[in-house]
C-alpha positions in Angstrom: 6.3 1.1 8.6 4.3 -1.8 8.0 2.6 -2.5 3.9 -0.1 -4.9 2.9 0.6 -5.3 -1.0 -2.3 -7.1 -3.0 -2.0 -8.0 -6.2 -5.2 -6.6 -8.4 -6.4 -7.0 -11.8 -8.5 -3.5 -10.8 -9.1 -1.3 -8.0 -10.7 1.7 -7.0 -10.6 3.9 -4.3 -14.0 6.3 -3.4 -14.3 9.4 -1.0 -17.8 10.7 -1.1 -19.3 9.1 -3.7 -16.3 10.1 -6.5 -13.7 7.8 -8.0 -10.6 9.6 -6.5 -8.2 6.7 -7.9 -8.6 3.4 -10.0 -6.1 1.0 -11.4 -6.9 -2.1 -14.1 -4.0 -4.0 -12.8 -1.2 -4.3 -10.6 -0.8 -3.8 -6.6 -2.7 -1.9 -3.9 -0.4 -0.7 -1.2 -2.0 -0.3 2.2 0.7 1.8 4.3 0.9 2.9 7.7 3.6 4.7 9.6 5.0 4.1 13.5 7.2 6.9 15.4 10.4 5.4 14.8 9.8 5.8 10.4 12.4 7.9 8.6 12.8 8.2 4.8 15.5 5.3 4.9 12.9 2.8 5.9 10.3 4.2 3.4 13.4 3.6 0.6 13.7 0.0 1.5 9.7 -0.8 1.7 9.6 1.2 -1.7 12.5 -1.3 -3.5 10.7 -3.8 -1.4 7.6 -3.6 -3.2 8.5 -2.9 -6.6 10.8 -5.8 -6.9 8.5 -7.7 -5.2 8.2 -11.2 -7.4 5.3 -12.3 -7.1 3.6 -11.4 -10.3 3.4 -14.7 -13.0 5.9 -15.4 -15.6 5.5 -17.3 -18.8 5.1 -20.8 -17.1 2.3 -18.8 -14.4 5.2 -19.3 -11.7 5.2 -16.0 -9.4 8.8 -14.7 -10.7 7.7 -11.6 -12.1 7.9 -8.1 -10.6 5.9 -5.5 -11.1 8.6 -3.4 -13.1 8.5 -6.5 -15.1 5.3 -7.3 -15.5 3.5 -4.4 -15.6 0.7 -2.2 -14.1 0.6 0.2 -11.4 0.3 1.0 -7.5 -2.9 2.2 -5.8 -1.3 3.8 -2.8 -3.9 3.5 -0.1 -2.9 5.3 3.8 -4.2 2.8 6.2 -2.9 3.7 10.4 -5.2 1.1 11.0 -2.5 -1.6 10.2 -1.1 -0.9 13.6 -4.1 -1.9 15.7 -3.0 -3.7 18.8 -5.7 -5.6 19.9 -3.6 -7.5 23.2 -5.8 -6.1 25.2 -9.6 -6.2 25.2 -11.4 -6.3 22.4 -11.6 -2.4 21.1 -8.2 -2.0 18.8 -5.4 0.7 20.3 -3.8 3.2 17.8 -1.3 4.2 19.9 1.7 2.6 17.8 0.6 4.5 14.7 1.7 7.7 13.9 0.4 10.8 14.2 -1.8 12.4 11.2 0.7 15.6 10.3 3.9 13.5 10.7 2.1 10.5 8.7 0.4 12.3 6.0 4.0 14.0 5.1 5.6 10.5 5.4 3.0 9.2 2.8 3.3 11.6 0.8 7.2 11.0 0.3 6.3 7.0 0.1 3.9 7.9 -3.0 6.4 10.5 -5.0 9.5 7.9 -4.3 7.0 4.8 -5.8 6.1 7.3 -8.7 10.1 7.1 -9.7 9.5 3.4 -10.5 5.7 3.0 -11.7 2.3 5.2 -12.2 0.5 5.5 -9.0 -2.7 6.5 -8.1 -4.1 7.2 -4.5 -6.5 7.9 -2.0 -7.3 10.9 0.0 -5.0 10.9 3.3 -7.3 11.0 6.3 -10.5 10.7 4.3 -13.0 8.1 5.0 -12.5 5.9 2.1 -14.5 3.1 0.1 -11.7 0.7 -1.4 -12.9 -1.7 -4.2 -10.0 -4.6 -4.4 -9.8 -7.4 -6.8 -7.4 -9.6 -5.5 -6.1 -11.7 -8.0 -4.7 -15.3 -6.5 -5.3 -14.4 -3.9 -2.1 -12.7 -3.2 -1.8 -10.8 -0.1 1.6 -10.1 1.4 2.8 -8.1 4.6 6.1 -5.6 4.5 7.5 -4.7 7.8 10.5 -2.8 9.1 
């Protein structure tokens, strides 16, 4: 499972021309899944991300989380986070996981982040217009 957190002071997320999720501030998650993903690894990138300091504390100093600070998730699926591009220069897919087994993983990842904060979401397998404002910016890579 690999996660792309941005923090955002608002974001929006379009399929066919309709605002299908928005957020004024907080993080945008960008998730995608590999073969080997179980719900114990989405658990840790979930307590990952929501303790995640790096939202600004009374002296601006990134010490904040976002259960601290604030806001909420836009939850964004993205298998495109596993292109391999070793080889030539046309990305390979092959490490992501498959849509069924993916979709049902991402759904679990959004209803276990909804325990800690409001979410909001794209459309799994959608072609999808994301609007980011990254605030810093602050851009930050989850693996496991």
């Amino acid at each position: 499972m690999k996660v792309l957190i941005q923090r955002s002071n608002y974001a929006s997320v379009f399929v066919k021309n309709q605002i299908v999720g928005e957020i004024d501030h907080g993080l945008v998650v960008l998730v995608g899944f590999c073969e080997n993903d179980t719900e114990e690894t989405i658990d840790y990138i979930v307590k990952k991300i929501v303790n995640l300091r790096i939202f600004p504390d009374e002296n601006n100093i990134m010490n904040k989380s976002i259960l601290e600070y604030g806001g909420s998730i836009l939850s964004i699926s993205q298998f495109t986070l596993y292109a391999d591009t070793t080889k030539g220069n046309r990305p390979s897919y092959v490490k992501a996981l498959s849509g069924k087994y993916s979709k049902e993983l991402y759904l679990l990842f959004n209803k276990k982040l909804e325990a800690y904060t409001n979410i909001a979401t794209g459309i799994f397998g959608e072609d999808m217009l994301v609007n980011i404002s990254n605030v810093g910016p602050t851009s930050i890579i989850i693996e496991r």
